[in-house]
ZAPA-699536 format. One record per atom (N, C-alpha, C, O): x, y, z; chain; residue number from 1. Coordinates in Angstrom, 2 decimals, padded with zeros to 5 digits. Atoms other than C-alpha are relative to their C-alpha. Layout:
BEGIN
R       px       py       pz  c    k
R        X        Y        Z  A  NUM
...
This chain:
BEGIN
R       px       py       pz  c    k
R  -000.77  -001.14  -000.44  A    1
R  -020.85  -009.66   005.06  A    1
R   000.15   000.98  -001.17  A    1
R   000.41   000.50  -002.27  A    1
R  -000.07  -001.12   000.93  A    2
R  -020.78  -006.26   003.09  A    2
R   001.47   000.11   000.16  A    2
R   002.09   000.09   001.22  A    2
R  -000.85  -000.38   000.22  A    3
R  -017.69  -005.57   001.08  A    3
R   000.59   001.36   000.52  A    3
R   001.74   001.65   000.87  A    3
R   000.02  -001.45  -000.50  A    4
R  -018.58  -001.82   002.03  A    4
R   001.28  -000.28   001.38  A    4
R   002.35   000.34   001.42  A    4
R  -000.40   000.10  -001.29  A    5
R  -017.32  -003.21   005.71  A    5
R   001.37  -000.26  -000.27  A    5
R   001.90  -000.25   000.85  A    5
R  -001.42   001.42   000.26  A    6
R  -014.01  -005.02   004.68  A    6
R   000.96   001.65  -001.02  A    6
R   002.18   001.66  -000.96  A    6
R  -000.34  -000.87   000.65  A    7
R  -013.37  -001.43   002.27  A    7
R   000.65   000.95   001.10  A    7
R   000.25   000.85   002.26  A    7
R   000.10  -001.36  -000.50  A    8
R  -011.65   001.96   003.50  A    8
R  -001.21   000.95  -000.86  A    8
R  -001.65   000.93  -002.01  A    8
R   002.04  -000.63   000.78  A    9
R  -015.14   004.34   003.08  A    9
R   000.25   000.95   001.08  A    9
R   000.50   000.64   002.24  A    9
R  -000.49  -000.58   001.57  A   10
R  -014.47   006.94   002.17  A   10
R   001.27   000.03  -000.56  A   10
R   002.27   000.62  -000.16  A   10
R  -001.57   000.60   001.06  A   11
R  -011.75   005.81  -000.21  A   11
R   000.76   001.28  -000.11  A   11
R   000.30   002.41  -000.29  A   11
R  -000.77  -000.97  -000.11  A   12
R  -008.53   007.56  -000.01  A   12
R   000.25   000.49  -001.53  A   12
R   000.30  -000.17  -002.57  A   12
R   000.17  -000.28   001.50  A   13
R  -008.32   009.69  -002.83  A   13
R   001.28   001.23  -000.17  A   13
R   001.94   001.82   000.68  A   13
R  -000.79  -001.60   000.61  A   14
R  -006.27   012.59  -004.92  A   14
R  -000.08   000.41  -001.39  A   14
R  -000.01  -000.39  -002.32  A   14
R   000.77  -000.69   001.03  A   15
R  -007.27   015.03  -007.48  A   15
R   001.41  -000.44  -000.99  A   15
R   002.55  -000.54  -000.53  A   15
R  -000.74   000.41   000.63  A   16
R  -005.62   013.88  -010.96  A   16
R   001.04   000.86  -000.26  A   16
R   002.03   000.15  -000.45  A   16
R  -001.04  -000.83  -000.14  A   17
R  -003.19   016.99  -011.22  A   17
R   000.89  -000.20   001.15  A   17
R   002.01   000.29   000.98  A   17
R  -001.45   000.27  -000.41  A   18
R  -001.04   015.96  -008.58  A   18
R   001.01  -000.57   000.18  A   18
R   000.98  -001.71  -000.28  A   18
R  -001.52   000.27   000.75  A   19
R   002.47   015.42  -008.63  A   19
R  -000.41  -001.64   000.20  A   19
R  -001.50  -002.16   000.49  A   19
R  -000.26   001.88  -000.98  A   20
R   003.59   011.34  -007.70  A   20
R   000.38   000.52   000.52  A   20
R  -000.64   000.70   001.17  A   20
R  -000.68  -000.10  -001.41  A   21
R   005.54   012.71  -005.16  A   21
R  -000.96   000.46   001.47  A   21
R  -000.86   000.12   002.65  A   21
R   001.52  -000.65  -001.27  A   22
R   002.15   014.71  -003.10  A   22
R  -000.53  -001.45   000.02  A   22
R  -000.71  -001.85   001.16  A   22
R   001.03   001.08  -000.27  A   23
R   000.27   011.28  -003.82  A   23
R   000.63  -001.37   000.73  A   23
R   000.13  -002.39   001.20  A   23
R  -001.00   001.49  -000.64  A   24
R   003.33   008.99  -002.60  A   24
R   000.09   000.37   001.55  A   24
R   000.24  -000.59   002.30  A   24
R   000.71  -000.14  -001.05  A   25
R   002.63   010.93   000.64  A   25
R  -001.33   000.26   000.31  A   25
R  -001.61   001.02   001.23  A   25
R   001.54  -000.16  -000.13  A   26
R  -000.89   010.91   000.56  A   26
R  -000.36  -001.54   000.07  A   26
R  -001.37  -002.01   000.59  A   26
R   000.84   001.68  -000.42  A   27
R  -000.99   006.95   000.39  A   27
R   000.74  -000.23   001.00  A   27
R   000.31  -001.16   001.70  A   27
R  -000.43   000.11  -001.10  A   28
R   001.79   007.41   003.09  A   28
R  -000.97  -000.01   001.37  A   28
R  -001.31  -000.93   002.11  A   28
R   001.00   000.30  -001.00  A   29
R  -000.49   008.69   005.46  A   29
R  -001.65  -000.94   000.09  A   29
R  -002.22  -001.50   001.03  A   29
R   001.24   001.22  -000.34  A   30
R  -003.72   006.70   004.43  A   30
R   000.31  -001.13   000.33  A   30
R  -000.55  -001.98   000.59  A   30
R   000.04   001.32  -000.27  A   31
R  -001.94   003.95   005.11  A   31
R  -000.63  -001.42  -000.79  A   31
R  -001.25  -002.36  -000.31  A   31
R   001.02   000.95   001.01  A   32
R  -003.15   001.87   001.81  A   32
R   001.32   000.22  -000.91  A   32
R   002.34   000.87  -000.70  A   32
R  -000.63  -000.19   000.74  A   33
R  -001.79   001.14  -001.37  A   33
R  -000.21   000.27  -001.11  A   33
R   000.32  -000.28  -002.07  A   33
R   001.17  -000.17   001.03  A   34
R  -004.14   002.66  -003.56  A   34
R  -000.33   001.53   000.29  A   34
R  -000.03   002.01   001.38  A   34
R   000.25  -001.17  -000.24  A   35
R  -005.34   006.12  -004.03  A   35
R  -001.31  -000.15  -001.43  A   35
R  -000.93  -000.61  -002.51  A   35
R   001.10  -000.43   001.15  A   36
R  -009.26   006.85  -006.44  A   36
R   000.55   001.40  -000.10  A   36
R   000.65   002.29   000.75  A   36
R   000.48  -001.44   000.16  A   37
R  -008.79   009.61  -008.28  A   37
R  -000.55   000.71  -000.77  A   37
R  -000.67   000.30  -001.93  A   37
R   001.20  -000.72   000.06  A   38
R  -010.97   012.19  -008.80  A   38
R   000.43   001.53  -001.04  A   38
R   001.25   002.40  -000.76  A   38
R  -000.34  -001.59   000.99  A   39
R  -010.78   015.24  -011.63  A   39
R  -001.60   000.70  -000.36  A   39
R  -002.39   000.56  -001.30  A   39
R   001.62  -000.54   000.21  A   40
R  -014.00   017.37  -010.77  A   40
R  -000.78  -000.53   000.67  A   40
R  -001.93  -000.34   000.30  A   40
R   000.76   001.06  -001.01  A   41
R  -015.36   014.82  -007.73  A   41
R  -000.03  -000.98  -001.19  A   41
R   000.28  -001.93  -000.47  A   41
R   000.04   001.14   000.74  A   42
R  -015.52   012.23  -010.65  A   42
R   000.98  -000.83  -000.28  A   42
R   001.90  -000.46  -001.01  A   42
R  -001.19   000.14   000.37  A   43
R  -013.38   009.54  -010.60  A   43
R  -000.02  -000.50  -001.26  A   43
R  -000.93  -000.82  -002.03  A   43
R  -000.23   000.23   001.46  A   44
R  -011.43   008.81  -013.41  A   44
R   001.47  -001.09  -000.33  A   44
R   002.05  -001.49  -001.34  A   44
R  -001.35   001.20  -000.32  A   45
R  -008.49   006.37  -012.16  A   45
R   000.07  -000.26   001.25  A   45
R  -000.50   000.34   002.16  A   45
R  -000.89   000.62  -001.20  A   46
R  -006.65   004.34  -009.62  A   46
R   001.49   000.25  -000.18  A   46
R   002.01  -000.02  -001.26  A   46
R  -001.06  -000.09  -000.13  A   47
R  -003.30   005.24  -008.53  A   47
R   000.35  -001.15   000.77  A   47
R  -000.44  -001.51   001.65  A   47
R  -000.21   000.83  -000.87  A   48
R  -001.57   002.56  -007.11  A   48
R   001.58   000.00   000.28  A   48
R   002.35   000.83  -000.22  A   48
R  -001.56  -000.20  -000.62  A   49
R   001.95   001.75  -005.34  A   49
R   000.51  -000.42  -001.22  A   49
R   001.47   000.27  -001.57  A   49
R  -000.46   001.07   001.27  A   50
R   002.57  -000.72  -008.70  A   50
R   000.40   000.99  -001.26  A   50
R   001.36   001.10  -002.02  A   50
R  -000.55  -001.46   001.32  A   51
R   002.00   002.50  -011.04  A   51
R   001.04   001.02   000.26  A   51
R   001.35   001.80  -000.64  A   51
R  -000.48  -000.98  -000.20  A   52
R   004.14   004.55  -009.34  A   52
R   001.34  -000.65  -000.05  A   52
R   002.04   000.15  -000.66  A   52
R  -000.97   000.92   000.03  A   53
R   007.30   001.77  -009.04  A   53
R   000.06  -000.03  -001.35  A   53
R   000.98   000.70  -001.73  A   53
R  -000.21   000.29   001.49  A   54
R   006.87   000.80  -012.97  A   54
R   000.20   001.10  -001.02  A   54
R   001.07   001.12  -001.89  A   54
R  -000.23  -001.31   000.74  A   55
R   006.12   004.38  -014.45  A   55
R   000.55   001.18   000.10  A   55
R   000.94   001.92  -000.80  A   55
R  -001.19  -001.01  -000.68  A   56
R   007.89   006.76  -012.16  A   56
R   001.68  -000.38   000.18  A   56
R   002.64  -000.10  -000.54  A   56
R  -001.10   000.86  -000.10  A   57
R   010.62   005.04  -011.04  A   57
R   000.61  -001.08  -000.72  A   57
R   001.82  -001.16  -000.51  A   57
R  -000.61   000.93   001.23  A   58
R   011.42   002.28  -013.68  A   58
R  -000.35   000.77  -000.72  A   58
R  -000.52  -000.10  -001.57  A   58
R  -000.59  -000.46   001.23  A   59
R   011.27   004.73  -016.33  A   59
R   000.94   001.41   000.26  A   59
R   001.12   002.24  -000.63  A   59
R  -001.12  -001.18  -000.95  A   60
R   013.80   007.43  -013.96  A   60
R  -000.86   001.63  -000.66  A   60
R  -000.55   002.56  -001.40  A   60
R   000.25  -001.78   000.50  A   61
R   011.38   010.39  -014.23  A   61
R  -000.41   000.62   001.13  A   61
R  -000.98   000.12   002.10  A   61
R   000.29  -000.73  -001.51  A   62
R   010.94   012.61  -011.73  A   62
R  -001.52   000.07   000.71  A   62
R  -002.45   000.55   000.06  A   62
R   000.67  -000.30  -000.17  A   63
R   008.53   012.47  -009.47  A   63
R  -000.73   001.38   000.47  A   63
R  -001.93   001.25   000.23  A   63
R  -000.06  -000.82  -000.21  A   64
R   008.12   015.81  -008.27  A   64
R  -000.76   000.58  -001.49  A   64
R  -001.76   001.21  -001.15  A   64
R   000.12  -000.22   001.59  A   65
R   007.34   016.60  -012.29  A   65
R  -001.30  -000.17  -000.55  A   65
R  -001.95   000.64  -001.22  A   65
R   000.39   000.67   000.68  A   66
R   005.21   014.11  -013.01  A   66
R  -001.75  -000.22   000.88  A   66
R  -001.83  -000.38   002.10  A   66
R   001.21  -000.38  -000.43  A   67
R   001.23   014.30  -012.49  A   67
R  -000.85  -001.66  -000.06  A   67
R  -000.63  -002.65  -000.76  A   67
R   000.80   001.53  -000.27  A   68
R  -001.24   011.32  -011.43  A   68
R  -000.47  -000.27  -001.62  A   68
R   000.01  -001.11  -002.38  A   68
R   000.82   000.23   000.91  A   69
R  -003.34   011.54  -014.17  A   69
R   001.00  -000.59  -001.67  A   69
R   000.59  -001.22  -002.64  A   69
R  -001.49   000.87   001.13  A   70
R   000.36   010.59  -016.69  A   70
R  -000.09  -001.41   000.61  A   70
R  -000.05  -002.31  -000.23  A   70
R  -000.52   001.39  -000.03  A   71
R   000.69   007.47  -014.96  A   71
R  -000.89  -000.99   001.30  A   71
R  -000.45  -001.77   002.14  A   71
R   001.15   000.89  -001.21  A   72
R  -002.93   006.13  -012.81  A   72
R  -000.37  -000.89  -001.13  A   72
R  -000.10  -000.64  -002.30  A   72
R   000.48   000.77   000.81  A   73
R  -004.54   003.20  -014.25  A   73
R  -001.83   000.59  -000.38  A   73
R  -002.63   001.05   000.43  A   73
R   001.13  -000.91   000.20  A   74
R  -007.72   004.45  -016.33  A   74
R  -001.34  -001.18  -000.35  A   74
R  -002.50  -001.08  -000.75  A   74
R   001.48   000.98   000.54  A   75
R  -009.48   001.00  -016.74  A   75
R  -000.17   000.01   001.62  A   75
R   000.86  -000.33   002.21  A   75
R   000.69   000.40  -001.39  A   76
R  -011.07   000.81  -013.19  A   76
R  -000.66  -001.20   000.56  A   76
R  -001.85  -001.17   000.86  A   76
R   001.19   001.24  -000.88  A   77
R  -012.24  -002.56  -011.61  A   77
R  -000.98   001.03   000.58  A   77
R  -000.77   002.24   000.70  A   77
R   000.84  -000.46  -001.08  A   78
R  -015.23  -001.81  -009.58  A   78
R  -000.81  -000.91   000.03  A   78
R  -000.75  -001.87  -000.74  A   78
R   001.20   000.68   000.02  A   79
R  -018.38  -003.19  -008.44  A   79
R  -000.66   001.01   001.19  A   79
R   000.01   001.91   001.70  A   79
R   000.73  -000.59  -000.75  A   80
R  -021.40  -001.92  -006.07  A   80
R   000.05  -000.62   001.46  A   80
R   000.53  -001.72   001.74  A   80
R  -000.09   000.30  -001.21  A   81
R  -021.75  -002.06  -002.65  A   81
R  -000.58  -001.48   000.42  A   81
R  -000.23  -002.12   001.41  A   81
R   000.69   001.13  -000.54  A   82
R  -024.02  -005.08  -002.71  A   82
R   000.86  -001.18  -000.33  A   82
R   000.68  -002.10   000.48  A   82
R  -000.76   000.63   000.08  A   83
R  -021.33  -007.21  -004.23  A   83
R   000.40  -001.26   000.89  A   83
R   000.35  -001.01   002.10  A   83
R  -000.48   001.02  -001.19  A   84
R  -020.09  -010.70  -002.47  A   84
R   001.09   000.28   000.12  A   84
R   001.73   000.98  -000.67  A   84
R  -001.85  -000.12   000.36  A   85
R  -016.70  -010.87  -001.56  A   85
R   000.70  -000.96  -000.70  A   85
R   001.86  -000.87  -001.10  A   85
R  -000.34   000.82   000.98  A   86
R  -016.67  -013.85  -003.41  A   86
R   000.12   000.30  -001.56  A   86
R   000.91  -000.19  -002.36  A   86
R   000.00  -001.02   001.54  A   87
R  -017.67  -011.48  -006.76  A   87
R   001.48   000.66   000.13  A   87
R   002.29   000.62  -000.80  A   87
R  -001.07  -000.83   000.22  A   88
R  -014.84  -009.34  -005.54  A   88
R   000.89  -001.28  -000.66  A   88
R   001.25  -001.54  -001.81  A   88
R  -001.48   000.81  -000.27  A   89
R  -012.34  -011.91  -004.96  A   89
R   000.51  -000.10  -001.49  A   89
R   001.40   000.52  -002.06  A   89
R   000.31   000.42   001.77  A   90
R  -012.98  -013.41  -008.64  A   90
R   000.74   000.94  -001.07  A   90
R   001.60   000.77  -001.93  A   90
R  -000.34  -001.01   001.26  A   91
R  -012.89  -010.09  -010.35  A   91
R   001.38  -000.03   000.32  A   91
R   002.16  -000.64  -000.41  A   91
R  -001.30  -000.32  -000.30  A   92
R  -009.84  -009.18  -008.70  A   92
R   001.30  -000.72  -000.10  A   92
R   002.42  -000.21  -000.19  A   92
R  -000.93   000.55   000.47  A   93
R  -008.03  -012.16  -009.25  A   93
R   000.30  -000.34  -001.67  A   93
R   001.42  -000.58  -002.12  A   93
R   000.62  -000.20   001.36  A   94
R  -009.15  -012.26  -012.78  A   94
R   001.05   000.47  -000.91  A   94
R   001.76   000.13  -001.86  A   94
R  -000.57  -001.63   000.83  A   95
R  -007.99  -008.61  -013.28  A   95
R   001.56   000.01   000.22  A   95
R   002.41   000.73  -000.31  A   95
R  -001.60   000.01  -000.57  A   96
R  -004.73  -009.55  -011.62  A   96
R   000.76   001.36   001.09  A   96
R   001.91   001.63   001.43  A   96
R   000.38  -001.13  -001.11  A   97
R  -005.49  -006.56  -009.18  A   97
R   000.25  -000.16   001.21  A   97
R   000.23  -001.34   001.55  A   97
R  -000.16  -000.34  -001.32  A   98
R  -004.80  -005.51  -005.73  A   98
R  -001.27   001.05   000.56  A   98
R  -001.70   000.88   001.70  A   98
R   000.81  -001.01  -000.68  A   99
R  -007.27  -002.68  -005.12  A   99
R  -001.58  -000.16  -001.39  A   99
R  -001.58  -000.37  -002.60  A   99
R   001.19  -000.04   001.00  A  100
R  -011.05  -002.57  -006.58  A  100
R  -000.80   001.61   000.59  A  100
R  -000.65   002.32   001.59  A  100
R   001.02  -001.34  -000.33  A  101
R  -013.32   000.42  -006.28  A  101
R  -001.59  -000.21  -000.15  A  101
R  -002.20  -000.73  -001.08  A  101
R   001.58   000.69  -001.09  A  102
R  -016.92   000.00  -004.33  A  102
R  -000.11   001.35  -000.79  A  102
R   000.82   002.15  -000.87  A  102
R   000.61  -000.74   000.32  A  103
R  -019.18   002.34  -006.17  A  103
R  -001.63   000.00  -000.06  A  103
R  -002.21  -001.02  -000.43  A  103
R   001.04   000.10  -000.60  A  104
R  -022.59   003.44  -005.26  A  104
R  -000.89  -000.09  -001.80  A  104
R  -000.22  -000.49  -002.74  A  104
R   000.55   000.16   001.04  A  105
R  -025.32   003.54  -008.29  A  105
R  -000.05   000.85  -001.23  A  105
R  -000.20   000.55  -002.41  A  105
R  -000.92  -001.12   000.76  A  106
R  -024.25   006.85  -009.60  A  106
R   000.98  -000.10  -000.49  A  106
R   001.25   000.81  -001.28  A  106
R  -001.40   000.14   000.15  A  107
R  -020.94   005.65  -010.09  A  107
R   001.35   000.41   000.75  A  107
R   002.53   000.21   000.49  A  107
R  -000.99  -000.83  -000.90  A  108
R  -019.34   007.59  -007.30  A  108
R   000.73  -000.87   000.91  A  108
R  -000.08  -001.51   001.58  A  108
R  -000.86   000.84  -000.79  A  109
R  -016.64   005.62  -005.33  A  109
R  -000.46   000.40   001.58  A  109
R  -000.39   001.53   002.06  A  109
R   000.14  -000.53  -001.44  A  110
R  -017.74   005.28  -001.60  A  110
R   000.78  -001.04   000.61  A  110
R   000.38  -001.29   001.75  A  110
R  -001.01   000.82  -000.32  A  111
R  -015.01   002.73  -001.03  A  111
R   001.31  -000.56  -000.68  A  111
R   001.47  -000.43  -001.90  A  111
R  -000.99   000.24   000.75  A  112
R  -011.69   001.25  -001.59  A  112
R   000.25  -001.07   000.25  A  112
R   000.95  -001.15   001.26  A  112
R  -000.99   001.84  -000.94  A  113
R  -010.81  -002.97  -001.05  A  113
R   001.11  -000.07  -000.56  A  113
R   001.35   000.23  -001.73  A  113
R  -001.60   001.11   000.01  A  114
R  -007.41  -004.50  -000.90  A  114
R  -000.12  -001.16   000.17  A  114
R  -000.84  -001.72   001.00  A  114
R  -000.25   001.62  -000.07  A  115
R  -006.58  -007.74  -001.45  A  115
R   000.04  -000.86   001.26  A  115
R  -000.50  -001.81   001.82  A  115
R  -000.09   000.53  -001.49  A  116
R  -005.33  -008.06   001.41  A  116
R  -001.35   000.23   001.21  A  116
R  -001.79  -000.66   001.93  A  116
R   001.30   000.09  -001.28  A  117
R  -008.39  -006.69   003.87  A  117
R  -000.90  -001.08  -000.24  A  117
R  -001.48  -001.68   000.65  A  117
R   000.84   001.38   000.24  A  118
R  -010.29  -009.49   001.65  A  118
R   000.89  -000.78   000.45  A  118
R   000.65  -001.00   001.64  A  118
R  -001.22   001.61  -000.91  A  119
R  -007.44  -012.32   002.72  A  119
R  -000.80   000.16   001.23  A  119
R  -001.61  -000.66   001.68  A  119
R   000.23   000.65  -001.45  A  120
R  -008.04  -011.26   006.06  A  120
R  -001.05  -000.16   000.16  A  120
R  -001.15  -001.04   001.02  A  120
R   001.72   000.52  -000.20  A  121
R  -011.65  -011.64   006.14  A  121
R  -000.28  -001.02  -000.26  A  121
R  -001.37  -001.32   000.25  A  121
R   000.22   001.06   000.42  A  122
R  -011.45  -014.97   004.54  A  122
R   000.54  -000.58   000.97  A  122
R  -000.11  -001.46   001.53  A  122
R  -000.41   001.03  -001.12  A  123
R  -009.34  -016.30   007.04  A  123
R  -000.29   000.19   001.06  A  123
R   000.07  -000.62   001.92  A  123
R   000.35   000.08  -001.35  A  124
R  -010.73  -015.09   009.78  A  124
R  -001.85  -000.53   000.00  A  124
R  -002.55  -000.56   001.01  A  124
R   001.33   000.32  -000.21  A  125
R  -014.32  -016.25   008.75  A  125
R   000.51  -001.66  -000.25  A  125
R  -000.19  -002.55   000.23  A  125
R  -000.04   001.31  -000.32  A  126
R  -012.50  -019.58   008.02  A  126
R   000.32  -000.58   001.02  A  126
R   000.09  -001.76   001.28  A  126
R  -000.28   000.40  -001.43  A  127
R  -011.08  -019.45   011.40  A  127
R  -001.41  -000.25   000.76  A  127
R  -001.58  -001.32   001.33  A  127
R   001.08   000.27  -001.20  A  128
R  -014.50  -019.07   013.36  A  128
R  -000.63  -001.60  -001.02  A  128
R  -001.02  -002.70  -000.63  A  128
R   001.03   001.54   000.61  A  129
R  -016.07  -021.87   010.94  A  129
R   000.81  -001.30   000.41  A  129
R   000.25  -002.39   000.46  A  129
R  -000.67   001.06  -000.65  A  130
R  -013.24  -024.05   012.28  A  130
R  -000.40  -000.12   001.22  A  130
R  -001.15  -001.06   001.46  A  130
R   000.73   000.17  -001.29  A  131
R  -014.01  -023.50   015.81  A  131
R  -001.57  -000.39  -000.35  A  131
R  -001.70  -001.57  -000.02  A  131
R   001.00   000.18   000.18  A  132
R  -017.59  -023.68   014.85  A  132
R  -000.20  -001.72   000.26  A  132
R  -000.90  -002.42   001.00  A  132
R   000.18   001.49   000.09  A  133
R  -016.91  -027.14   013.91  A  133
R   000.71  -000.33   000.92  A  133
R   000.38  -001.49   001.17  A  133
R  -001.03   000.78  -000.98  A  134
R  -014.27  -027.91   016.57  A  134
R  -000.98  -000.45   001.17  A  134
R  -001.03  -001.53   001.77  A  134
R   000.77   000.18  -001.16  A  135
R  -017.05  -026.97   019.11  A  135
R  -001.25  -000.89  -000.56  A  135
R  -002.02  -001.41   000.24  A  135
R   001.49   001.38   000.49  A  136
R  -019.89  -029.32   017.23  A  136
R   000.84  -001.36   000.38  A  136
R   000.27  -002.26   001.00  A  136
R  -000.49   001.32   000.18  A  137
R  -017.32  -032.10   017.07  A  137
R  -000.43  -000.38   001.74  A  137
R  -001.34  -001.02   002.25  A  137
R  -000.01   000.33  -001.18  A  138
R  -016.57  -032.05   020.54  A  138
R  -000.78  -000.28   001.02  A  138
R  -000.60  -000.90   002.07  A  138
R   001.02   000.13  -000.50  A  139
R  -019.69  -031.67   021.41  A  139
R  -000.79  -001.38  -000.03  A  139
R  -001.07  -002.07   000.95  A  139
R   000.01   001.27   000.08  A  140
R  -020.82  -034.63   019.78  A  140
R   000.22  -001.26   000.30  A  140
R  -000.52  -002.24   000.22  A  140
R  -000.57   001.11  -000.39  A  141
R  -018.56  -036.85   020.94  A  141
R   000.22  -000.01   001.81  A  141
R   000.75  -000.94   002.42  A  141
R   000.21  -000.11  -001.29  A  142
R  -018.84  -036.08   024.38  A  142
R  -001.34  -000.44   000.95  A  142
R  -001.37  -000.71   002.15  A  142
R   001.27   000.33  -000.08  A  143
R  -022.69  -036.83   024.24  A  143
R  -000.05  -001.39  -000.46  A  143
R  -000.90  -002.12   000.04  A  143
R   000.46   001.19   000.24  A  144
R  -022.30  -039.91   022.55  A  144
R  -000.84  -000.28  -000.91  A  144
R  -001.22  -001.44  -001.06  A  144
């Protein structure tokens, strides 16, 4: 299974000049907890919900004030689209990460994973491999 699939593509993003407060509704509506962002189409960080709790808010500075590019993370996980999700998983637990960034060979982000969309893919491919086997067993033993 392609990570690409399991990613939001095209990754929700926001240019590094804006405030935390534009980007704390901008991951509102993507519905994620992660934002690539981009200064010039190139990215150059991850914003995440974690940076914005620890460096906005635990150090009481305004957000309204205060610009992505002060307080995104500038080391970037990533990997390429061809990636396992087992590579992800790894890095990501590794890195002690929530969000990785899918990048094509250029370097350009054409996706965004969460931890979580990997969880659920793991358990739902361990769910069918259970049935898989539930229906061999039963099968088996029904035949004799």
């Amino acid at each position: 299974m392609s990570i690409l699939r399991l990613a939001q593509s095209p990754p929700p993003s926001v240019a590094s000049g804006t405030t935390a407060q534009k980007a704390v509704k901008m991951l509102r509506l993507a519905r994620c907890g992660a934002l690539i962002v981009l200064d010039k189409g190139r990215m150059v960080g991850v914003l995440s919900e974690r940076d914005l709790v620890h460096r906005v808010v635990g150090k009481g500075l305004d957000p309204r004030a205060v610009k992505v590019s002060d307080i995104m993370t500038t080391d970037v996980a990533k990997v390429g689209p061809d990636a396992t999700w087992e590579a992800a998983f790894d890095l990501m637990t590794d890195r002690h990460i929530r969000h990785l960034a899918i990048v094509d060979a250029r370097g350009r982000p054409v996706g965004l994973l969460s931890l979580r969309n990997l969880a659920e893919a793991r358990i739902e491919s361990a769910a069918d491999q259970i049935r898989t086997l539930q229906s061999f067993a039963g099968a088996d033993s029904a035949g004799g």
